[in-house]
C-alpha positions as CSV (number, residue, x, y, z in Angstrom):
1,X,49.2,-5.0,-54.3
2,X,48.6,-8.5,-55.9
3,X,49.8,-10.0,-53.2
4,X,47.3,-8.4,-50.4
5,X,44.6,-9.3,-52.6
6,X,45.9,-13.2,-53.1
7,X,46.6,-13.2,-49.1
8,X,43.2,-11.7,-48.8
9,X,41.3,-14.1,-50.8
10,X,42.9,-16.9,-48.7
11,X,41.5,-15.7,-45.0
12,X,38.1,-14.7,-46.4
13,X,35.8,-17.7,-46.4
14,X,34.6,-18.5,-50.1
15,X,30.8,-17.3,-51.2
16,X,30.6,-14.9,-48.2
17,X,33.2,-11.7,-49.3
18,X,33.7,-10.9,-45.1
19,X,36.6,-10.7,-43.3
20,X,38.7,-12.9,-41.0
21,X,38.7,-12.6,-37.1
22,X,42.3,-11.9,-37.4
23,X,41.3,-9.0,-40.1
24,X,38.3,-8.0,-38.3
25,X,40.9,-7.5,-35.2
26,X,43.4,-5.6,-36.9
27,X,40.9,-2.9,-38.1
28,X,39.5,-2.7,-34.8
29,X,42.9,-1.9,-33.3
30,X,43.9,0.7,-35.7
31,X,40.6,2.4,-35.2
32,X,40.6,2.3,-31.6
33,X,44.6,4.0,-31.5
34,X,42.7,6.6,-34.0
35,X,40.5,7.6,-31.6
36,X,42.9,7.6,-29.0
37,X,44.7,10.0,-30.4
38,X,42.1,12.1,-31.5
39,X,40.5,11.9,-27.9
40,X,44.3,13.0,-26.2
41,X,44.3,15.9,-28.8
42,X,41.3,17.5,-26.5
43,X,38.6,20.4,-27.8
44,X,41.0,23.5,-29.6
45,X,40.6,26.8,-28.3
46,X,38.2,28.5,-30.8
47,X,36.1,25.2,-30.5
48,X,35.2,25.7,-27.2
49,X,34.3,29.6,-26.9
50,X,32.1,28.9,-30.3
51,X,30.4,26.4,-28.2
52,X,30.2,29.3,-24.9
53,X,28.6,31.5,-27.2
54,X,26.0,29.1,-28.3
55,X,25.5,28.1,-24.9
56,X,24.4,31.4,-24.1
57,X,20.6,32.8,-23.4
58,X,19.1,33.0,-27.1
59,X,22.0,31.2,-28.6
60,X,23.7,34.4,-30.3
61,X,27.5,35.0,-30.2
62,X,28.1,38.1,-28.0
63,X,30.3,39.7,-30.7
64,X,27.9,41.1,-33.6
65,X,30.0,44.6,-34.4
66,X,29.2,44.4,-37.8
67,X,25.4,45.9,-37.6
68,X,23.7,42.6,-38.0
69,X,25.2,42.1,-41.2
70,X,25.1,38.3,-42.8
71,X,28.9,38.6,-44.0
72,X,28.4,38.7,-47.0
73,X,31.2,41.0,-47.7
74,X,29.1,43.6,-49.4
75,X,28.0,41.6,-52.0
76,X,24.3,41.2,-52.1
């Protein structure tokens, strides 16, 4: 751990506390595989009919068989 922070405090530029290009790049290409990855992963399932029912007229899910209730479990 010592020695990220020493290697650190070597590529910074003194007085400013920012990061190197080469730092700056390396963050930037671990981010952009993250979202990569997350993108290839697609919407799941129970995502996307959530989002059918919302899309329909008046924005209410189609299955309300519990009377209207608020799911509260009974408690009140």
């Amino acid at each position: 751990m010592k020695d990220l922070k020493s290697q650190a405090s070597r590529n910074t530029t003194p007085g400013k506390g920012g990061l190197t290009p080469e730092i700056q790049s390396r963050i930037g290409h671990q981010l952009r595989a993250m979202y990569d990855d997350v993108v290839r992963q697609g919407v799941p399932e129970r995502f996307a009919e959530l989002i059918k029912k919302l899309d329909t007229p008046g924005g209410t899910p189609q299955d309300q068989s519990n009377g209207g209730s608020n799911d509260n479990n009974g408690r009140d």
